[in-house]
C-alpha positions in Angstrom: -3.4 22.7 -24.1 -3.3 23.8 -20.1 -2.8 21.6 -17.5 -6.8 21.7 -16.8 -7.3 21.0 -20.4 -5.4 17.6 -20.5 -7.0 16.6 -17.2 -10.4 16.7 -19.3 -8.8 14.8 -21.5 -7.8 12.4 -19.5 -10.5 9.9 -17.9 -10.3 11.3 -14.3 -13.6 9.9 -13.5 -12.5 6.3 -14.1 -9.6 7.3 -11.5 -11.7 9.1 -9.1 -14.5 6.0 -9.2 -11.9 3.1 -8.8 -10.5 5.6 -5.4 -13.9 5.3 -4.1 -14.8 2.4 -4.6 -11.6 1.1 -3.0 -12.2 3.4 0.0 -15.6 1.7 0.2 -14.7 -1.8 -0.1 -12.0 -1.0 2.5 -14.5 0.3 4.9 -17.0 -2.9 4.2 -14.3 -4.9 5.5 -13.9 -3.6 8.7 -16.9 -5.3 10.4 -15.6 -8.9 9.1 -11.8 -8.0 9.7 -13.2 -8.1 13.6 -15.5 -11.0 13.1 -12.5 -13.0 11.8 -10.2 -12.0 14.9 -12.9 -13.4 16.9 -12.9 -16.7 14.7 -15.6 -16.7 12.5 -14.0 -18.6 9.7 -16.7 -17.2 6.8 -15.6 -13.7 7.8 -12.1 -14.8 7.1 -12.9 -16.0 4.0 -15.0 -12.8 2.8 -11.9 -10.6 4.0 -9.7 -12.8 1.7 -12.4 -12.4 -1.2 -12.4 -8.4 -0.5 -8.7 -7.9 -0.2 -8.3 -9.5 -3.2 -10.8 -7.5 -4.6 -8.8 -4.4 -3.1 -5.5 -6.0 -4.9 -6.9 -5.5 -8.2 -8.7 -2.1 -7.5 -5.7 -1.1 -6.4 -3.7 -1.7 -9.8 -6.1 0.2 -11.1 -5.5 3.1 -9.2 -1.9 3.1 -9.8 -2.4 2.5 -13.6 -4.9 5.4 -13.5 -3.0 7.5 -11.6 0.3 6.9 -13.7 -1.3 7.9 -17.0 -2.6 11.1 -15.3 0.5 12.3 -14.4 2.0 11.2 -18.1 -0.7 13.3 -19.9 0.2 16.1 -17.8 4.2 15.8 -18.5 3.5 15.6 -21.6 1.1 18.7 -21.7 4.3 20.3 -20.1 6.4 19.2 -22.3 4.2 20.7 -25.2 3.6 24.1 -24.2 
């Protein structure tokens, strides 16, 4: 099995989904990042809601992005 191979094997749209919609959410923050510097306490408390949000899209990510690179070690390790 190539590289490319265990790629399509691997869930890389669940990876490249949760990377977009973390770029998203990060993007949809901006506007109450700047509301909440200029001390609109419900902006704070929406950034807090998203970041969390982030936090755990995040993890995902990283968990994603971990077992791509395992499938492709061990693809190496295979061949």
């Amino acid at each position: 099995m190539s590289a490319m191979e265990t790629t399509m094997s691997f869930d890389t749209t669940a990876y490249a989904d949760n990377w977009n919609k973390l770029k998203v959410l990060v993007e949809s923050l901006d506007v109450d990042v700047v509301k909440s510097v200029r001390g609109n306490k419900t902006a704070a408390v929406r950034v807090r809601r998203g970041l969390r949000e982030a936090k755990k899209l995040a993890s995902e990510v990283i968990r994603d992005g971990i077992g791509l690179t395992k499938a492709i070690e061990e693809d190496k390790k295979s061949s």
